[in-house]
MARRO-986349 format. One line per 3 residues: number of its first residue (from 1); their letters; for each residue x negated, y negated, z of C-alpha. Coordinates in steps of 0.05 Angstrom, whole numbers. Example, Ala and Ser with C-alpha at 12.3 -4.5 7.8 and 13.67 -1.06 7.14 Angstrom:
<pts>
1> as> -246:90:156  -273:21:143
</pts>
This chain:
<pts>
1> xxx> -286:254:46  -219:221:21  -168:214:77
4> xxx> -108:260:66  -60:243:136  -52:189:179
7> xxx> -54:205:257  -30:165:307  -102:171:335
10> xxx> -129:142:281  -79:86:289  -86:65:350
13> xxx> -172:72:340  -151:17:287  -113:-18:329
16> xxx> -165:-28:382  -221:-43:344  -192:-93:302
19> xxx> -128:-122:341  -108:-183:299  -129:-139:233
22> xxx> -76:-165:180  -93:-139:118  -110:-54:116
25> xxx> -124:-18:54  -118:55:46  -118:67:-27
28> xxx> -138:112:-68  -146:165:-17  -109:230:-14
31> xxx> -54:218:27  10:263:36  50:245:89
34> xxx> 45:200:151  86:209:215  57:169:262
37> xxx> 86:99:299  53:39:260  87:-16:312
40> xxx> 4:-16:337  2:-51:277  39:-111:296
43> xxx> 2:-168:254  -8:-126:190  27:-160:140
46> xxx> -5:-127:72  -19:-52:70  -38:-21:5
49> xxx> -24:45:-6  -33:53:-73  -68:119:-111
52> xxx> -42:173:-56  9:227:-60  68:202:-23
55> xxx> 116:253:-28  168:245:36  204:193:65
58> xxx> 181:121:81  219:124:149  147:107:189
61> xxx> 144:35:159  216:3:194  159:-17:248
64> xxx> 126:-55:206  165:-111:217  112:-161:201
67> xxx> 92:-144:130  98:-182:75  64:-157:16
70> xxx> 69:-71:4  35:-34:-49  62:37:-61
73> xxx> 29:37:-143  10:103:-168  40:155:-112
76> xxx> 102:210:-117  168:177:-96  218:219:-121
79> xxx> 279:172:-118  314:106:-97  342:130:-40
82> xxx> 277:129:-10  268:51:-2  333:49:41
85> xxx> 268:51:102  242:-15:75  324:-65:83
88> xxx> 295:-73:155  223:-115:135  247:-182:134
91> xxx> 184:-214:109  180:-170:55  172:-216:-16
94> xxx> 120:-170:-53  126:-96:-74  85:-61:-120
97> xxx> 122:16:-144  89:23:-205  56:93:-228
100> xxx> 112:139:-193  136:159:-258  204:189:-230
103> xxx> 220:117:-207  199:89:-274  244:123:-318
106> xxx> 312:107:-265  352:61:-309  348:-11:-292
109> xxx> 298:-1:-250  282:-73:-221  352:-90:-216
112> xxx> 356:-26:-177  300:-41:-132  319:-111:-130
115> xxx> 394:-80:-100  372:-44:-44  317:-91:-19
118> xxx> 347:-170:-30  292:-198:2  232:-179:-45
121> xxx> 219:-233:-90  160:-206:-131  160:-123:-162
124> xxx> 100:-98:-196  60:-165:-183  115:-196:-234
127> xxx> 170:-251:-198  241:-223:-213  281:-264:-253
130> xxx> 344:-299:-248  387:-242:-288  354:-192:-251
133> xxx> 370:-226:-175  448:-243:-211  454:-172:-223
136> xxx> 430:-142:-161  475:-199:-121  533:-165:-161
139> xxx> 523:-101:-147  511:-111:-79  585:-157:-79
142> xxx> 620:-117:-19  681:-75:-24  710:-112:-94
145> xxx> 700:-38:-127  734:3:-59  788:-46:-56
148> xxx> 812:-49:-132  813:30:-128  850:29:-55
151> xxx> 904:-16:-91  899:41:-153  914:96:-103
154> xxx> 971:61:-57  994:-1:-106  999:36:-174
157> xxx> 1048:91:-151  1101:42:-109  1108:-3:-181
160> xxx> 1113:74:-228  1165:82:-175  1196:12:-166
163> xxx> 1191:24:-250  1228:88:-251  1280:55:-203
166> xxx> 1297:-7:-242  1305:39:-313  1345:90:-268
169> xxx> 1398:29:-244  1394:6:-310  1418:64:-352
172> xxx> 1461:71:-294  1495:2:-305  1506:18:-377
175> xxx> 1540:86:-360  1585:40:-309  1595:-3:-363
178> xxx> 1609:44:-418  1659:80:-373  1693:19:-353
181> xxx> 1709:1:-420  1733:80:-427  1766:62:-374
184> xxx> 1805:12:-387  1821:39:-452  1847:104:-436
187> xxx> 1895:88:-384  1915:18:-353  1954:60:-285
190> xxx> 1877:80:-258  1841:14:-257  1846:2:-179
193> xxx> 1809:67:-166  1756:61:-216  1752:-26:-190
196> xxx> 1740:0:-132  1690:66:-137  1653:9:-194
199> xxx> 1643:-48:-134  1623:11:-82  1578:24:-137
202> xxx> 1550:-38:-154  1534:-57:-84  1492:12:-73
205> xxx> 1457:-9:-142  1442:-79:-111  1419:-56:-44
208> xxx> 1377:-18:-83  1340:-57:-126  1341:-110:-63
211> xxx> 1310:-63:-19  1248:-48:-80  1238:-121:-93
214> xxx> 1232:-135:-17  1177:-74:-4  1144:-92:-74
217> xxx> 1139:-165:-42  1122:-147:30  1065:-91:-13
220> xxx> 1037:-153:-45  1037:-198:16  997:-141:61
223> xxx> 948:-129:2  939:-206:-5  928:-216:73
226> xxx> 877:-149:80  837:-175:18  836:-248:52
229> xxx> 818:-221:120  758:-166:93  727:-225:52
232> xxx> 723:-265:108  693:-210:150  647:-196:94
235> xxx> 626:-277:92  622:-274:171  574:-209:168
238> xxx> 529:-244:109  529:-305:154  514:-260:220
241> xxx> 449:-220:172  422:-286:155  422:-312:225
244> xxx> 396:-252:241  338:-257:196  329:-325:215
247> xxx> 318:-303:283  271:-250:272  232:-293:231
250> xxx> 231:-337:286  210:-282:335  158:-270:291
253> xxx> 130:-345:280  133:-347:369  92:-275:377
256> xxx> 39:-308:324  48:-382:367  33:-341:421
259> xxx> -23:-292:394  -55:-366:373  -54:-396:438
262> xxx> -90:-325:474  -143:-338:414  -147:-411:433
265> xxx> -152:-399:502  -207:-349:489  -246:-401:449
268> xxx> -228:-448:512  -268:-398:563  -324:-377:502
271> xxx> -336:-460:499  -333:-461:578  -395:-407:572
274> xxx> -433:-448:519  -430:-508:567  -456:-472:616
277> xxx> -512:-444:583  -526:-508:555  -527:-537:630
280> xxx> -570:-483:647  -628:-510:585  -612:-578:598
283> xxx> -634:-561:683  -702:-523:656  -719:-575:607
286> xxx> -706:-624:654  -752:-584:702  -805:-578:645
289> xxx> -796:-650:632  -811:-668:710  -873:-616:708
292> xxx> -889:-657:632  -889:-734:676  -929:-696:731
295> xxx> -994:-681:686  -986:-750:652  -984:-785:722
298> xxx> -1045:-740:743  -1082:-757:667  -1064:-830:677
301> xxx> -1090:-835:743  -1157:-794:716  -1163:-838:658
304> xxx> -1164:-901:709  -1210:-869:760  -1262:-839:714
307> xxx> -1260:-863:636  -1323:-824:621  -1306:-760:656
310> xxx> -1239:-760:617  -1272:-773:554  -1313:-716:561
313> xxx> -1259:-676:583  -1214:-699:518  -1273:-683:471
316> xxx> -1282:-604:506  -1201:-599:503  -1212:-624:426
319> xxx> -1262:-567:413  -1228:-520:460  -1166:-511:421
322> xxx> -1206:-527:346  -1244:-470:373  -1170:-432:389
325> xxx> -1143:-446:328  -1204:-430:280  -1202:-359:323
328> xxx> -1121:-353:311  -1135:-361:233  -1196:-313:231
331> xxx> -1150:-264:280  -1087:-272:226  -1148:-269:156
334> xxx> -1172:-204:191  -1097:-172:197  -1077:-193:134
337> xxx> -1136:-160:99  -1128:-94:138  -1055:-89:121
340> xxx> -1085:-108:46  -1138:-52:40  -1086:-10:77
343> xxx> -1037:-23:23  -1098:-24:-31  -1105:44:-16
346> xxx> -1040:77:-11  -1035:40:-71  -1085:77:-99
349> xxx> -1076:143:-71  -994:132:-102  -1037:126:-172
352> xxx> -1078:190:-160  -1011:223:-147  -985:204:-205
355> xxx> -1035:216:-251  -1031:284:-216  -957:291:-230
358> xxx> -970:268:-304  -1026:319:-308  -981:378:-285
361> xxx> -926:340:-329  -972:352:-394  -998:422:-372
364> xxx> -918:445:-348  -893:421:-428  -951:445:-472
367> xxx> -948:515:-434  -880:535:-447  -874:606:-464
370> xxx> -829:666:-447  -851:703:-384  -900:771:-387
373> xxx> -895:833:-368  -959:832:-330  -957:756:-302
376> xxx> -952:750:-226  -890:741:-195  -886:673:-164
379> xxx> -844:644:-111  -776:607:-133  -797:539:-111
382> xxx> -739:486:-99  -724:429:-141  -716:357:-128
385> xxx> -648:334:-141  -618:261:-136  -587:277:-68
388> xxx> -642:308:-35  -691:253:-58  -657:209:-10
391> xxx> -650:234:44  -720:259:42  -736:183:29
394> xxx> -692:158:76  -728:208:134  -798:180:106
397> xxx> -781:108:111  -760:126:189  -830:142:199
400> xxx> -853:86:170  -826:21:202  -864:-30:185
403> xxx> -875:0:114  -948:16:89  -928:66:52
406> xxx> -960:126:98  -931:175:145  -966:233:192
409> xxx> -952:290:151  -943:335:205  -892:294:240
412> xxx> -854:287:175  -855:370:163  -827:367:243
415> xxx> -769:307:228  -744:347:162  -733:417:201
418> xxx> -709:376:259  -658:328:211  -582:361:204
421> xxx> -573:318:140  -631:338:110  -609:412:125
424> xxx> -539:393:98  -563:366:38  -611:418:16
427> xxx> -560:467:18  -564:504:84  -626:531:133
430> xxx> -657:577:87  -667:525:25  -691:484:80
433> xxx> -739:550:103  -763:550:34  -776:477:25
436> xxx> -818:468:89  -860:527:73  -873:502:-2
439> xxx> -897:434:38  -942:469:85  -972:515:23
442> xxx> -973:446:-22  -1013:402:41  -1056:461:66
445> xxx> -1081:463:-13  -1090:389:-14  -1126:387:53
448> xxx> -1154:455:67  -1198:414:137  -1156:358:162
451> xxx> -1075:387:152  -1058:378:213  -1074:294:215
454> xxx> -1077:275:152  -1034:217:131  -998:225:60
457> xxx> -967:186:17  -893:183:-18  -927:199:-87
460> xxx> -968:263:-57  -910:282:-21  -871:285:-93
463> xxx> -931:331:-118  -897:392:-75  -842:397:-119
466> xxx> -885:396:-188  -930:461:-187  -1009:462:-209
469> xxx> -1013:502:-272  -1086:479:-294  -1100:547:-278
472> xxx> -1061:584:-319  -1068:618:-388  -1075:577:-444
475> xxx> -1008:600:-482  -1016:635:-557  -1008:604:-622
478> xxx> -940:640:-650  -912:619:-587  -911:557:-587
481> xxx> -846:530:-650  -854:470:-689  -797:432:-643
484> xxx> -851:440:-583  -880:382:-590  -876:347:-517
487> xxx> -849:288:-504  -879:216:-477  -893:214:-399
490> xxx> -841:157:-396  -784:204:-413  -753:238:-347
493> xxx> -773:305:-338  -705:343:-326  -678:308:-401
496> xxx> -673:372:-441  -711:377:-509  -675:370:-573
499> xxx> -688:440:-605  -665:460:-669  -634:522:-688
502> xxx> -662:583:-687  -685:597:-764  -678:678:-783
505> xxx> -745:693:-823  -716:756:-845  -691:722:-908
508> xxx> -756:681:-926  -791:701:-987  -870:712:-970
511> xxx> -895:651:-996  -849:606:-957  -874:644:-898
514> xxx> -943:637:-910  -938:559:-925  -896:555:-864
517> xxx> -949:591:-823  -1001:558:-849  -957:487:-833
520> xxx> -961:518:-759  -1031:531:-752  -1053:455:-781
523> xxx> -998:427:-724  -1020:476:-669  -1104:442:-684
526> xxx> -1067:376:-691  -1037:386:-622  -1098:422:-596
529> xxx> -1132:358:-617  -1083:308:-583  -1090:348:-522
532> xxx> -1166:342:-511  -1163:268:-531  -1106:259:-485
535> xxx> -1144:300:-423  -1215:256:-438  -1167:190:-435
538> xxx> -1139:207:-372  -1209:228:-344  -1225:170:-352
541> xxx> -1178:125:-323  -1193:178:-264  -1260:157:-266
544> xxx> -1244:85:-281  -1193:83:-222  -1245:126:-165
547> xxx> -1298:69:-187  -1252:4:-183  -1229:37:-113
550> xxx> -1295:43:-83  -1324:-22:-108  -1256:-57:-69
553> xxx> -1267:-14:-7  -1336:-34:-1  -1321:-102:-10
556> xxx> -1264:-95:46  -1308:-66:94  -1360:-115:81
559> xxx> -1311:-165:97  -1290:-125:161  -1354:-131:182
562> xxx> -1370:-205:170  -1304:-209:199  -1308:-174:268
565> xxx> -1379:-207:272  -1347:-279:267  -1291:-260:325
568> xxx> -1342:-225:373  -1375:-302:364  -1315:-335:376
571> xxx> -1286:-293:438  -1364:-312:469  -1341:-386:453
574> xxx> -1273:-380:491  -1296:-350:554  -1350:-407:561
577> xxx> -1288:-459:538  -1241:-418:593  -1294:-430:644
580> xxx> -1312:-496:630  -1229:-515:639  -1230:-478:703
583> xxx> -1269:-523:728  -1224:-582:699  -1170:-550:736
586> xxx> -1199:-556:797  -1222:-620:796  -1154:-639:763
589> xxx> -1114:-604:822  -1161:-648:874  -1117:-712:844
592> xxx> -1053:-690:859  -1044:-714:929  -1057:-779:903
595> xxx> -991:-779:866  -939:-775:917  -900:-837:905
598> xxx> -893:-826:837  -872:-764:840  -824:-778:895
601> xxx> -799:-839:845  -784:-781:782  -748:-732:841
604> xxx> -705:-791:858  -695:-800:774  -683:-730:768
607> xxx> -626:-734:823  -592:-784:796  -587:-750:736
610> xxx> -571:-691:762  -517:-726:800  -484:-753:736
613> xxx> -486:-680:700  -448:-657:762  -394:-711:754
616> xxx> -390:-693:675  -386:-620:693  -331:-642:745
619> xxx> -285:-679:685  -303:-630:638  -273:-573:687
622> xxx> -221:-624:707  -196:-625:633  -200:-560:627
625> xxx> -158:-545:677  -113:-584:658  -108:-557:584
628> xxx> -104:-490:617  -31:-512:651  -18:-548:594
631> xxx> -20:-478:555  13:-443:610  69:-484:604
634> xxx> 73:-482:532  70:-418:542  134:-407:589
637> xxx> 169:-444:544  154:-398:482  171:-340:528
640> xxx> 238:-381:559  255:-383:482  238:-318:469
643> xxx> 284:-289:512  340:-338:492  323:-322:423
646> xxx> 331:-249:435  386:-257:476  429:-294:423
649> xxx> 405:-235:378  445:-191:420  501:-228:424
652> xxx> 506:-239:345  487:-164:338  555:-147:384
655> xxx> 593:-196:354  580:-159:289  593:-96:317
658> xxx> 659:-118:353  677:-145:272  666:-84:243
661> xxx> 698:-44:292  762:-95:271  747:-87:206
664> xxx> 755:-9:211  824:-24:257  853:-67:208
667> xxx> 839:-25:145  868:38:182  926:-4:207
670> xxx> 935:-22:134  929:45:107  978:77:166
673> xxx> 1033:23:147  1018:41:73  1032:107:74
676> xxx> 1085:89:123  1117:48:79  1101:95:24
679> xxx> 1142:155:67  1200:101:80  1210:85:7
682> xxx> 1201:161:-6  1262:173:35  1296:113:17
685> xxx> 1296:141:-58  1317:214:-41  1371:188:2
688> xxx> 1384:141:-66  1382:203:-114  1427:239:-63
691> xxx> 1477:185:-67  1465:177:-147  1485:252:-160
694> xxx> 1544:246:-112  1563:191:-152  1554:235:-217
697> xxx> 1591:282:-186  1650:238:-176  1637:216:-247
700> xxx> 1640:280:-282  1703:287:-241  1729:225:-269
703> xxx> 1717:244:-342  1741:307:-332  1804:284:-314
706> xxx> 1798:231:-376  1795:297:-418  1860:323:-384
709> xxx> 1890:261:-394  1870:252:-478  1888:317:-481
712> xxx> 1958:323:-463  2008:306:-519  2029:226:-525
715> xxx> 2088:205:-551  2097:185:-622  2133:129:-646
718> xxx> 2124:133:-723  2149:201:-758  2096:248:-788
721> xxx> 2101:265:-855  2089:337:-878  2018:354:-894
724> xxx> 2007:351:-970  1951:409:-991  1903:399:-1052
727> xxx> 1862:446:-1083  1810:394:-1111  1745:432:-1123
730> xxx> 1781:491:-1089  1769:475:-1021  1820:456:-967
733> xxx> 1828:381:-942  1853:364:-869  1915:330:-856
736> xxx> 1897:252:-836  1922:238:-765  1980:178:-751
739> xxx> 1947:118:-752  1953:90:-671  1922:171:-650
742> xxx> 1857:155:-689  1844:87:-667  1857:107:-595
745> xxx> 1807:174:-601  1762:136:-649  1726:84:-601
748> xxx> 1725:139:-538  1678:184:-580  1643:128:-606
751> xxx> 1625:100:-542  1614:171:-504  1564:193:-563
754> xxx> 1521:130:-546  1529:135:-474  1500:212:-486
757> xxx> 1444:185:-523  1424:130:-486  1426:172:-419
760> xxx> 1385:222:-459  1330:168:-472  1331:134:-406
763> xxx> 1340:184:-361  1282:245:-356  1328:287:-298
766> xxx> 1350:350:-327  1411:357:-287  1430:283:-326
769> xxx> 1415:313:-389  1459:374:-383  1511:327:-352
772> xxx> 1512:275:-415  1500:341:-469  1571:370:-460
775> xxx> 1619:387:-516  1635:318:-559  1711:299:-555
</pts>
C-alpha cells in the first residue's frame, strides 16, 4: 500500500532503526502533505521525493540542515514562492523540480530557481551555467532597483521645481530688463526709484536661485552618502551570510567529526570483545593442547614399556575407526537413497497428477457444450488464480522444511483455515468455506480409507481445482463448431480460444449446407479418431510409468534391505570394538601416575605462557586506555570549539541585526530630512511666489503710472501742419504723427508686445497671463 503522509511516528521509527541513515527514498508513493519535524533526521543529506503529490508548503524541510542533494521531480508545486523554505539548507548543490508543470511553464525558470536558492549548483541533474548564475546574481543585486525609484519619488520633483524656479527668475530678469530699458526711456526724473526697487529685486532673485543651488547640492550630497553607506551595509551583510555559512558548514563537518569518533569508539569496544573472545579460544585450545601432550606422554611412555601391546593396540584403533568410517558411509548411502526413493516417488506421484490434470484438461475442452435443462446442478467450485497460488504454495512449503515435496494433508486443510493471508487472499471466510470443503470432497474421493493420514503431493493438491468429468455425457455432434478443435496441453488453460464469428445459416443455399454438414461430420470422426488414439497413448505411458515405478521401488527396497542387513553387522562390530577400547582405557588410565613430572614440566609451560598473554592483555588495555583519553580529549576540544563556534555565530548574527536595525534608522532619517527638506523648500517657494506677486503688484503699479505719464500731452517743438485728406480708393487715410511722438511711442510698444509674449511663453500662472494680456499702448 503506497504511503500517502508522513508521521512524525514514522520518523522517529526511522530514526531509531537506522541512526546514521543518509540517503532515504520515498518516491513514487502517494504523498500529500507532511507536517512532521525531520531534525531526527540529522545525517540525511539526499531525500528523494519524487512521483508524489506535493501540494502545500515545503516549510518541514528548514530542519534539514544537512542535505545536499533534493529531488522534488514529478509532484504539484504550484509556484516559486514555495522554495523560499529551502534559502536556509546550506549544503544544498543539487535540486531536481522537474514534472511540476506549473513550475515549468514560469518564465526563466532556472534563472528563477537559481534566484531564490544561490547555493544550488546543479537543477534538473543539469550544472547551471555561467549566464544563468550572472543573471540570478543580478537580480538578486540589493536595493539598486528601490533606490533608483526612491531618488524618482524625492529627487525628480526638487529638480521639476529647481526647473520651474530658474525659468520663473529668468523670464523675470527679462521683464526687469525690458522695463528698465522702458524705463529709462520714458522718463530720466524716476530712475532712483526704479535703481533701487531693480537691486531690491535682484538680490531676492539671487538669494533665490542661491538658496536652490545650495538644497540641489546638499540633495545630491545626502543621496551620494545614503547610497555609499547602504552599499556598504549590503557588502557587510553578504560578508556576515558567508561567514555565516562558513560556520554552519563548519558545525556540520564537527557534529560528523564527532558522530565518527562515537563510531570509532564503538569499533574500539567491538575489537576489545573480539580480543576477548579470542583470549577465551586461545585459553581452551591451550587447555586442549595440554590434554593433546598428556595422551602423547601416556602413548610414549606405552610405546617404551610394551612395543607389542601398543602394536596391537594401534592395529585394533586402525580397524576400529576403518570399521567407523565404513559404518558412517553405509549410514550417509542408506539416507541418501531414502531421501532418493522418497523423492523418486513424489516424483512420480507429481507425474500421475499430471497426467490426471492433462486427462481432465482433454475431457474439460472436447466437452464443451451449453448447459441442459435436465443436467444436475453442480457446486460453483473456486478457481486458482495467480495470487492464491502462492500463498497456498507458500503455506505448503511451511510444512515442508526440508523439502520432499510431501505434506500431511490434514495438517495442511488445518494451516489454510487457520492462515489470515490465505483468508485475505481468497477473498474473505466464505471463499475460504468453499475452498476447504472442495479439498475435503477432492481428498476423501482420492482416498476414500486413509484421508485422514495420507500424505499428498503439490501436483494432487492442484487436481482440486480441475474437476473429473470422465463421467460425463459424451457431448452431441451439432454441438460441437468447426473452431472446437482443442488446443495442445502445452498451452495454458485460462488462454481463451480464438473463435470466429458466428456465421447466420439462414442465408445459405441447401447445398452449401449440406457440403458444410457433411465437412462437419468427416471432422467430428477425424476428432473422434484423434481422441481414442490420444486416450490409448496416454494409457500407456500410464501403464509404462506404474511399471518403471514398481521395478525402481523394488529395486530400492531391495537395497534397503541389503542395506539395513550390512549396518545391523556393523553396529555388532562396534560394540565388540567399544569393548575391546574399554579395556585400553583402563589399562591406559593405570599409566598415568607414572607421568607426573612431565606433566608438572607442560603446567609450568602453560604458566609461563599464560603469564605472557596476561602482560599482552595488560598493554593491549594499557593502549586502549590511553586511546580512550586520547578521544576524550579530542573530543572536548571539538565540543570547546563547538561552543566557540556557536558563540561567534551569535555574535555575527547580532551584529547583523544591530546593522540592519541602522540600516532602517538611517533610511528613515534620510527620508524624514527629505521630506523635511522637501516642506522647507515648499515654503521657501510660496513665501518666493508671495514676494514675486507683491513685486508684480508694485510692477503693474509702475506701468500704470507709465501709462499716465505717455498719456498726458508733451510739449511740441515743431508746428503741425494741417491734416491733408485723400480719397484714394475712397477710403479715409490717418494723419501721420510729428516725427519725435512716433519714435518715442514706437520702441515702448515694441518692447511691451515682446515682453507680453515672452511672459506668455515662459510663464504658465494665469494671474501672469492676465497681467501681461492687457490693452496694447
Amino acid at each position: 500500500m503506497p504511503l500517502e503522509r508522513l508521521t512524525p511516528d514514522l520518523v522517529r521509527e526511522i530514526a531509531a532503526e537506522y541512526p546514521t541513515l543518509s540517503n532515504l527514498n520515498l518516491s513514487r508513493n502517494e504523498i500529500r502533505a507532511i507536517d512532521c519535524d525531520v531534525s531526527a533526521l540529522a545525517y540525511v543529506s539526499r531525500l528523494n521525493l519524487s512521483h508524489n503529490q506535493l501540494t502545500q508548503s515545503l516549510e518541514w524541510l528548514r530542519s534539514a540542515t544537512a542535505l545536499s542533494k533534493l529531488d522534488l521531480a514529478y509532484n504539484d508545486l504550484q509556484h516559486m514562492d514555495q522554495l523560499d523554505a529551502l534559502r536556509g539548507l546550506p549544503l544544498l548543490t543539487h535540486l531536481t523540480l522537474e514534472g511540476n508543470f506549473r513550475l515549468d511553464e514560469s518564465p526563466n525558470y532556472r534563472v528563477a530557481v537559481a534566484t531564490k536558492l544561490p547555493q544550488v549548483t546543479t537543477l534538473d541533474d543539469t550544472p547551471l551555467t555561467a549566464a544563468e548564475k550572472e543573471a540570478a546574481r543580478e537580480a538578486r543585486e540589493p536595493a539598486s532597483v528601490p533606490n533608483q525609484s526612491v531618488k524618482t519619488l524625492t529627487v525628480e520633483p526638487f529638480n521639476e521645481t529647481i526647473a520651474l524656479l530658474q525659468d520663473r527668475v529668468s523670464a523675470l530678469q527679462e521683464v526687469l530688463r525690458l522695463q528698465e530699458s522702458h524705463v529709462v526711456a520714458a522718463g530720466p526724473g524716476s530712475a532712483p526709484t526704479y535703481e533701487r526697487l531693480l537691486t531690491q529685486w535682484r538680490t531676492k532673485v539671487f538669494e533665490l536661485l542661491v538658496a536652490a543651488k545650495r538644497s540641489e547640492a546638499l540633495q545630491y550630497t545626502v543621496q551620494q552618502r545614503a547610497s555609499s553607506q547602504h552599499l556598504s551595509i549590503e557588502s557587510q551583510l553578504a560578508h556576515t551570510t558567508q561567514q555565516n555559512q562558513a560556520l554552519e558548514q563548519r558545525l556540520l563537518d564537527a557534529r560528523a567529526a564527532i558522530k565518527l569518533h562515537e563510531l570509532q569508539t564503538s569499533q574500539l569496544r567491538q575489537e576489545k570483545a573480539l580480543t576477548e573472545a579470542k583470549l577465551a579460544k586461545t585459553v581452551t585450545r591451550l587447555q586442549d593442547e595440554r590434554a593433546h601432550l598428556r595422551a602423547t606422554s601416556h602413548a610414549v611412555l606405552a610405546l617404551h614399556q610394551d612395543d607389542g601391546l601398543v602394536k596391537q593396540l594401534e592395529h585394533a584403533f586402525t580397524r576400529l575407526h576403518e570399521y567407523n568410517q565404513r559404518l558412517e558411509r553405509l549410514l550417509r548411502t542408506v539416507e541418501l537413497a531414502s531421501v532418493a526413493l522418497q523423492r523418486q516417488y513424489v516424483r512420480l506421484r507429481n507425474q500421475q497428477a499430471a497426467i490426471e490434470a492433462d486427462k481432465r484438461v482433454w475431457i474439460k475442452r472436447l466437452q464443451k457444450r451449453p448447459r441442459a435443462a435436465d443436467d444436475e446442478p453442480r457446486m460453483q467450485s473456486v478457481r486458482l488464480r495467480n495470487g492464491m497460488e502462492e500463498v497456498l504454495r507458500a503455506a505448503f512449503r511451511r510444512l515442508d522444511p526440508y523439502d520432499t515435496g510431501l505434506v500431511h494433508a490434514a495438517k495442511y486443510l488445518q494451516t489454510i483455515k487457520r492462515d489470515v493471508c490465505v483468508r485475505n487472499t481468497v477473498g474473505g471466510p466464505a471463499v475460504l468455506a468453499q475452498l476447504t470443503q472442495q479439498m475435503e470432497t477432492t481428498l476423501r474421493s482420492l482416498y476414500p480409507t486413509s484421508h485422514a493420514t495420507v500424505h499428498w503431493t503439490w501436483g494432487e493438491f492442484l487436481l482440486v481445482f480441475l474437476p473429473d468429468l470422465s463421467d460425463a455425457p459424451v457431448p452431441m455432434a451439432d454441438v460441437v463448431t468447426v473452431d472446437d478443435v482443442p488446443v495442445s496441453f502445452d498451452e495454458t488453460s485460462h488462454d481463451d480460444v480464438i473463435r470466429r464469428p458466428t456465421v447466420d445459416f439462414g442465408v445459405w443455399p441447401r447445398d452449401a449446407l449440406e457440403a458444410h454438414a457433411r465437412q462437419l461430420e468427416h471432422e467430428r470422426a477425424f476428432l473422434v479418431a484423434r481422441l481414442q488414439e490420444d486416450a490409448r497413448e496416454l494409457q500407456g505411458r500410464v501403464v509404462k510409468v506404474q511399471c518403471q515405478w514398481q521395478a525402481k521401488t523394488d529395486d530400492l527396497a531391495r537395497a534397503l534391505a541389503a542395506l539395513k542387513t550390512t549396518m545391523q553387522e556393523s553396529e555388532t562390530t562396534r560394540v565388540f570394538r567399544e569393548t575391546e577400547l574399554a579395556q585400553v582405557k583402563a589399562e591406559l588410565s593405570q599409566l598415568q601416575t607414572a607421568h607426573a613430572d612431565q606433566v608438572r614440566e607442560l603446567e609450568a609451560q602453560c604458566s609461563n605462557q599464560r603469564i605472557e598473554w596476561d602482560r599482552r592483555v595488560a598493554e593491549k588495555d594499557a593502549l586502549l586506555r590511553k586511546t580512550q583519553s586520547d578521544h576524550l580529549l579530542e573530543m572536548e576540544d571539538l565540543l570547546d570549539q563547538v561552543r566557540t563556534l556557536q558563540k561567534d555565530n551569535a555574535k555575527q548574527e547580532l551584529h547583523i541585526r544591530q546593522l540592519e536595525r541602522q540600516w532602517a534608522r538611517a533610511q528613515d532619517q534620510a527620508e524624514a530630512n527629505e521630506s523635511a527638506k522637501v516642506e522647507s523648500l515648499t515654503r521657501k517657494l510660496e513665501k518666493r511666489d508671495a514676494e514675486l506677486m507683491k513685486v508684480r503688484r508694485e510692477r503693474n503699479a509702475l506701468l500704470a503710472t507709465l501709462r499716465d505719464q505717455e498719456k498726458k500731452p508733451r510739449p511740441r517743438s515743431v508746428e503741425i501742419e494741417p491734416p491733408t485728406s485723400r480719397t484714394d480708393s475712397g477710403s479715409e487715410r490717418p494723419q501721420p504723427r510729428p516725427p519725435q511722438e512716433a519714435m518715442a511711442d514706437a520702441p515702448i510698444a515694441t518692447r511691451l508686445e515682446a515682453l507680453s509674449s515672452m511672459a506668455k511663453s515662459w510663464l504658465t500662472n494665469d494671474e501672469d497671463d492676465a497681467i501681461f494680456s492687457g490693452p496694447e499702448v
